[in-house]
N, C-alpha and C positions, 0 to 999 in steps of 0.2 A: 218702197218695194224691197222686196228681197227671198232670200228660196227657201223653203221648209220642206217639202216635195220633190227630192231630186230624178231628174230624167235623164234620159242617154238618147244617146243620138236614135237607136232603134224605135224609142217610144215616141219620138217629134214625128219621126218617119212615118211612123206607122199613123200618128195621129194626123199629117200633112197629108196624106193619103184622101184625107174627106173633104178635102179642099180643092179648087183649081187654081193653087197658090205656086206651082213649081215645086224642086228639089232642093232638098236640106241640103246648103253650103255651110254653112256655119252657125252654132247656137251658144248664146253664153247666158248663166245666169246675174239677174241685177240684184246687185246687193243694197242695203238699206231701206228702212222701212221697217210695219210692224206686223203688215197685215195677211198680206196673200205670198203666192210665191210669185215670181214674174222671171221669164225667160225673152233676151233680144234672140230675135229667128234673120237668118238671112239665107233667102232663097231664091235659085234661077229658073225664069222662065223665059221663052222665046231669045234666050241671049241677056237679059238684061235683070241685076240684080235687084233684089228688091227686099224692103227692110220691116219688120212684123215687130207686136210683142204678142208672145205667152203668155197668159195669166189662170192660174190654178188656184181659184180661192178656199183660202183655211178655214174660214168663220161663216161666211155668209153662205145660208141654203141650198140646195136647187129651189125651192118654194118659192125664195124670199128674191132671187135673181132677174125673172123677168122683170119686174118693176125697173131696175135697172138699164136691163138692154133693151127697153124699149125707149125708155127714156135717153139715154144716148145715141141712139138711132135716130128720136125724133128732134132733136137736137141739132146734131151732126145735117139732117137733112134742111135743115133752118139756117145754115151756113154758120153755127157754135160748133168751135173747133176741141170738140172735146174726142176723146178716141171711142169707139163703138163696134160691137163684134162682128167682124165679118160674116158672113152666109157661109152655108158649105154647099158644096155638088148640090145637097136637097133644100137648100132654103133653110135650113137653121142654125140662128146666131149661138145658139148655148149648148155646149157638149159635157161632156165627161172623161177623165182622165185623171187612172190611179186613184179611182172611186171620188174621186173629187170634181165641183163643177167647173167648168173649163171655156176657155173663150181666146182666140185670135182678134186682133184687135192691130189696126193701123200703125206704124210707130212716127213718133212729132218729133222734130226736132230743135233745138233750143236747149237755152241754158236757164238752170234752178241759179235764185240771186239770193245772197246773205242781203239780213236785215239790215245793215249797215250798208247796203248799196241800192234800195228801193230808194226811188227820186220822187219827188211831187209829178212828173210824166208818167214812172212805173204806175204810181195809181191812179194818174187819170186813166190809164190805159185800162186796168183792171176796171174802176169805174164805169167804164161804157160797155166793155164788155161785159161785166156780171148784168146789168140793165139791158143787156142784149139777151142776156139769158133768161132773166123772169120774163121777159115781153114775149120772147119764145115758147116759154112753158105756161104760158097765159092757160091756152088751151088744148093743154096736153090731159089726154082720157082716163091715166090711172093717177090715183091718189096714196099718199102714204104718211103713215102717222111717226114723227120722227124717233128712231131707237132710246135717241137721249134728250126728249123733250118736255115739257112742262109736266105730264104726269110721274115722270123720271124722277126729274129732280125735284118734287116735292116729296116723292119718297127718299130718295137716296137723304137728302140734307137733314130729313127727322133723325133718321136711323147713324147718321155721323156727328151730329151734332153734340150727345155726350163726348164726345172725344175731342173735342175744340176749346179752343180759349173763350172766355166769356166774349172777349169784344168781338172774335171771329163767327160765335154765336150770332151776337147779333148782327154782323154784317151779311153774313150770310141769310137770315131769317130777313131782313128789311129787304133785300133784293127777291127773294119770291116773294112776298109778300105784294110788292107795286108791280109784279109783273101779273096777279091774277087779280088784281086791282082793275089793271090794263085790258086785261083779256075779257073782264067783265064788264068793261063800263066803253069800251073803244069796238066797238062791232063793226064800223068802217072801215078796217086797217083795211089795204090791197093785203090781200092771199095770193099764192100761187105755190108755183116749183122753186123750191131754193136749193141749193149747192149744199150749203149745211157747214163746210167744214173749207172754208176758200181762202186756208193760210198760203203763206207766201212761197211755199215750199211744193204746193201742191199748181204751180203754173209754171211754162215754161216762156221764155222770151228770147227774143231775137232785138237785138238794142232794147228800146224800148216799148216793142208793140209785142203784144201775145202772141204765141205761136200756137198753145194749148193750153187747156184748161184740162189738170187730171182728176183723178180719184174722185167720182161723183157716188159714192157709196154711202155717203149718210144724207144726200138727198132725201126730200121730205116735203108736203104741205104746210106751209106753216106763211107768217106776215114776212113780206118780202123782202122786206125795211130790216129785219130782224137780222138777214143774210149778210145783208150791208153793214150790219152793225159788227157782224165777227170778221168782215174783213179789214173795217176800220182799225178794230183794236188788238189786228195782230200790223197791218202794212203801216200804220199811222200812229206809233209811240216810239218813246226812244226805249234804251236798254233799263230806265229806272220804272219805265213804266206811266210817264206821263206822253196824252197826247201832243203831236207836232203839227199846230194848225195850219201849219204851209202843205203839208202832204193830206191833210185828213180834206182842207177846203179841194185842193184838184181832187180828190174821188170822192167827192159828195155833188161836187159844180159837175164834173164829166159825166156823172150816172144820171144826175137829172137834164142835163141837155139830153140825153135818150129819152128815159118815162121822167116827166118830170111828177115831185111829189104832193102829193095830197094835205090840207090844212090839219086833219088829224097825223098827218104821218112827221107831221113838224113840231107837233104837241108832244109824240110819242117816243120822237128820238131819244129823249136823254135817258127815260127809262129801258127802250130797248138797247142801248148803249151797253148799258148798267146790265140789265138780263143776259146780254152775250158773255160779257166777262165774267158773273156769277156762273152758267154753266160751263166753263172751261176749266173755273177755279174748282167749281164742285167735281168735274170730269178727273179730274188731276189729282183733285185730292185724296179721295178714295184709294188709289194705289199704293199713294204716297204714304199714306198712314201705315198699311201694310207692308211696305217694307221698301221705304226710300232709296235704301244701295242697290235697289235691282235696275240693271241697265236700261237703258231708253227710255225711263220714266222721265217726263218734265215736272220739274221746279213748280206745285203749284204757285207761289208766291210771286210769282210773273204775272199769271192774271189776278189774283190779290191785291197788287199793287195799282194795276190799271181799273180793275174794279173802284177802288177808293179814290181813286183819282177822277173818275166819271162819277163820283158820288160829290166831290168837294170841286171840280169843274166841270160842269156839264156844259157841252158845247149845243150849239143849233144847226139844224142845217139852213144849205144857203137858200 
């Protein structure tokens, strides 16, 4: 999170106005982050204070946004504690402000955990919950093709490819390569609603159980397995980038006591292991070739590393 969008207390005002949310007491902007602006709101009503966030998004549409808040709404109503727009006076979750599109949203409380402090519990926890989440969006009504998904990175990795080491060439070209292998010979996978992007950083906890599940913005259609596989290979390696099969077994054991998984989706693991890491390494890279000193870029060689490491140890699930 963080502000690109500055507001004053006149514009919260004015914009709490369409709400039956109470009176502006206090408003701070949150810093960090890459994407939207986001402001914490604190407001009284009937005597008793009450705690909001702001969000003014930079990048994503008014078009492209209901897909969104419906999707966390339908959620949220599914008891997945993810945050979702509030209504105003007239029934609608999605506004405008400062020509930008806009949304009031619940605020969770709980603490973001360094890599260095995820337990084999933090991921069972995450484990049941993300499996709480696909089981929820089973049958959820709109669908959406992911920003940075399989047709993405077969473009993106043609077009970066001169600019790579031979052997990064090929490691990059072997990993798309088995994923529409996959895609074409494995037509059973479970599909559904997936998170898309459920690093560690994007949840919040209370000891060890979730409090909130954030930033569902590159939510997507896509194999459900696939979700699991990007939260495996950010919660469940160490800093060199090899998996830790005390943490990777509790959030593979804890997802499937929820849904448990399918004989192709046991076939398919080590490949979409391998596919998550390739599009993280590809996601990163791109920038990074571009001009690596520019701030809050990450390291693609983090998932480089874990890539090749799910290439030379593929694990199973249990």
């Amino acid at each position: 999170m963080a502000v690109y969008t500055s507001l004053d207390a006149d514009d919260i005002r004015q914009f709490l106005s369409l709400y039956a949310l109470g009176e502006l007491v206090d408003f701070r902007g949150i810093e960090g982050g890459i994407e939207n602006t986001n402001y914490f709101l604190t407001t009284l009503l009937d005597g008793q204070q009450q705690q909001y966030v702001l969000t003014l998004f930079e990048e994503l549409s008014q078009d492209e946004l209901p897909y969104f808040v419906e999707l966390c709404q339908w959620l949220s109503d599914r008891q997945i504690p993810v945050p979702y727009a509030i209504r105003n006076r007239h029934g609608v979750g999605l506004q405008r402000l400062k020509q930008r599109p806009a949304v009031i949203q619940p605020r969770f409380f709980g603490e973001h955990l360094s890599p260095g402090q995820l337990s084999p519990a933090h991921c069972a926890s995450i484990g049941r919950v993300l499996a709480q989440l696909h089981l929820a969006g089973q049958e959820f009504y709109l669908q959406r093709q992911a920003h940075r998904g399989v047709f993405w990175w077969r473009r993106e990795s043609r077009l970066i490819m001169p600019k790579l080491p031979v052997e990064d060439q090929r490691l990059l070209n072997a990993a798309v390569a088995e994923f529409d292998h996959l895609r074409d010979t494995c037509s059973d996978l479970p599909q559904g609603t997936i998170h898309g992007d459920l690093f560690h950083d994007n949840v919040l906890f209370n000891g060890t159980e979730i409090s909130a599940v954030l930033d569902l913005y590159n939510a997507a259609s896509a194999f459900l397995l696939y979700d699991l596989a990007i939260v495996a290979n950010d919660w469940c390696v160490t800093a060199s980038g090899q998996v830790d099969p005390i943490r990777e077994t509790a959030l593979l054991t804890a997802y499937a006591n929820v849904r448990p998984f399918t004989s192709s989706e046991c076939t398919a693991w080590p490949v979409l292991a391998r596919s998550a890491a390739m599009r993280f390494w590809l996601s990163r890279l791109i920038p990074w070739l571009q001009d690596h000193s520019a701030q809050k870029l990450k390291n693609p060689d983090e998932m480089k590393r874990i890539l090749i490491d799910r290439r030379d140890h593929p694990t199973r699930l249990p």
